[in-house]
N, C-alpha and C positions, 0 to 999 in steps of 0.2 A: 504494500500500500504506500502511496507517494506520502508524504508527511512533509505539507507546506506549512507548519507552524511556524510563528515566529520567532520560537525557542522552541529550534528541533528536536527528536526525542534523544538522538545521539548526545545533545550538549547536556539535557537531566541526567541520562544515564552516568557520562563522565561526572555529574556534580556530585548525583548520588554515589557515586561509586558503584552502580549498580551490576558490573562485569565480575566484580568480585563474587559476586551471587549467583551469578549463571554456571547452571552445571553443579546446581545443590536447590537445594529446598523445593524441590520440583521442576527448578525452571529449566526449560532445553533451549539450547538453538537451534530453528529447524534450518533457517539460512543466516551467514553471518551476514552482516554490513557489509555493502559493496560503494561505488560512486553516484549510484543513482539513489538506493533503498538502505531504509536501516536493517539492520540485524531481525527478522522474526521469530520471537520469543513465544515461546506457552509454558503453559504452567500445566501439571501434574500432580492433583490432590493426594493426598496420602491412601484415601479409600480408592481414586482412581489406581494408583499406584498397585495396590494390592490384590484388585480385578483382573490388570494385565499379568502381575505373578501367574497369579493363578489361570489365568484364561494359558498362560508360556506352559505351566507344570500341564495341564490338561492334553493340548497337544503332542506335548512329550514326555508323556506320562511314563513314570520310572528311571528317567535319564537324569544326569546331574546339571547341574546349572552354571557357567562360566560368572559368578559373580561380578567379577572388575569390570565387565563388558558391561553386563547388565546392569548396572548401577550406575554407567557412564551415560549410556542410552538412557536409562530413567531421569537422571538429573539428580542423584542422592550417591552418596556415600554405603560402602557396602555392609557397616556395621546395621545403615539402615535396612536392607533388603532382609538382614538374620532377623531382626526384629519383625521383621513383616511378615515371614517364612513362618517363625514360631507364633505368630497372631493368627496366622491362618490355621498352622497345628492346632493353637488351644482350642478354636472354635470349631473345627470339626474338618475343613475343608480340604485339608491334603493329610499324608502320613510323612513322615522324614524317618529314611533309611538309612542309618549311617552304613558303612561300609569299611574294608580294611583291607591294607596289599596281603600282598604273599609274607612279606616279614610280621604282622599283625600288627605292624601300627595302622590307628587312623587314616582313613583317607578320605576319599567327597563322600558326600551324601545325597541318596537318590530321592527324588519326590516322587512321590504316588498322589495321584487324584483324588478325592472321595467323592466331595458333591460341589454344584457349584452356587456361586453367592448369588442370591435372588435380586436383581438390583437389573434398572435398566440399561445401565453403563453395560457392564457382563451381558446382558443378551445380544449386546450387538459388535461380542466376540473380537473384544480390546488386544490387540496384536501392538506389536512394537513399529511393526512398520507403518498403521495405521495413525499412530501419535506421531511421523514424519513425516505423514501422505498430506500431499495437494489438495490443499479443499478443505483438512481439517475435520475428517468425516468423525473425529470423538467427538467433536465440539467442544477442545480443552478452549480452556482460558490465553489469549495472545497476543498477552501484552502483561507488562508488569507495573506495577503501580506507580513507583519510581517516575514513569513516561508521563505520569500527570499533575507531577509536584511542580512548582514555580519558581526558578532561582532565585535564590534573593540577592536583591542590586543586579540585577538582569537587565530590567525596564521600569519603562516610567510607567505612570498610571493609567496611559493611552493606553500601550502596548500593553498593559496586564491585563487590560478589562478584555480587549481582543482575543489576547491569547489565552486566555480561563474561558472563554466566549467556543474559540478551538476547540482547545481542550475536552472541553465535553462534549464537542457535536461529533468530535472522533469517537473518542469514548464509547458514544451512545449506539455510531453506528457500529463499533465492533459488537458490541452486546448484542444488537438487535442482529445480528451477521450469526452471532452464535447461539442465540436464540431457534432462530431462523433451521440453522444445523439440527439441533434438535430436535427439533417437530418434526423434520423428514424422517429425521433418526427414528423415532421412535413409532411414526406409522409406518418406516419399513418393518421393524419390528416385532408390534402388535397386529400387522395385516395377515400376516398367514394363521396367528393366533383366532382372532376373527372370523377368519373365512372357513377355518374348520371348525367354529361353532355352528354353523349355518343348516 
């Protein structure tokens, strides 16, 4: 998206320091900053997060899971993903199978599926590459807050009323962009749900 404001998001982000945060707390880069466009950024809720685990363990059910990777692509640190893994043991949704070489030490641990989480996010089968895909078919969140704080001694009170003015008309139509996602999402769906009550 072109970002004609008058305090571009690139110059928040550097004020905020907000690069420091990409590539943790959920946030991804699905493309970096180039000369025309800034950086697009999404976010990744922690319950988001823990659907595409689990939606990853399901298709590869019993196999181990390359952590560092995973946790890179996620946007979190991998002590987060153990936490996530063992949230989804306590609640019922996978099994964890440790494992051991031929000398009996330790080794990975396999995940087993059991059931999966009732949630509309999860029915519409959260892949990894879908949190990268064009078009944004999760409808995560893309953009970070950071993009619509106002520098201070940036501008004068012309320019602020203007660019707070910006501000939210962008804002408003990312939401309504991802709003928008949603609602297709969700009567793709529910429509075969539907059709076989018929």
């Amino acid at each position: 998206m072109e970002d004609d404001k008058r305090i571009p998001t690139y110059e928040r982000r550097n004020y905020a320091n907000t690069g420091s945060r990409l590539g943790s707390h959920g946030y991804i880069v699905v493309k970096p900053l180039d000369d025309e466009h800034d950086a697009l950024v999404r976010k990744i809720t922690p319950f988001q997060r823990r659907c595409i685990l689990l939606y990853k363990i399901q298709l590869a059910d019993g196999k181990g899971m390359i952590m560092r990777m995973t946790a890179f692509f996620l946007g979190c640190k991998e002590r987060t993903l153990q936490y996530d893994l063992r949230w989804l043991e306590k609640k019922g949704y996978i099994t964890i199978e440790p494992t051991v070489d031929k000398n009996g030490a330790t080794s990975f641990n396999r995940y087993h599926f059991v059931r999966a989480i009732e949630s509309e996010f999860y029915d519409f089968k959260p892949t990894i590459t879908k949190v990268y895909a064009q078009g944004n078919p999760l409808a995560l969140r893309e953009w970070h807050w950071d993009d619509y704080k106002t520098i201070p001694g940036v501008n004068d009170d012309y320019h602020n009323a203007f660019d707070k003015y910006e501000n939210y008309m962008e804002l408003s139509a990312k939401k309504r962009k991802k709003r928008k996602i949603e609602d297709e999402r969700l009567t793709e769906v529910r429509s075969p749900i539907l059709n076989k009550h018929k």
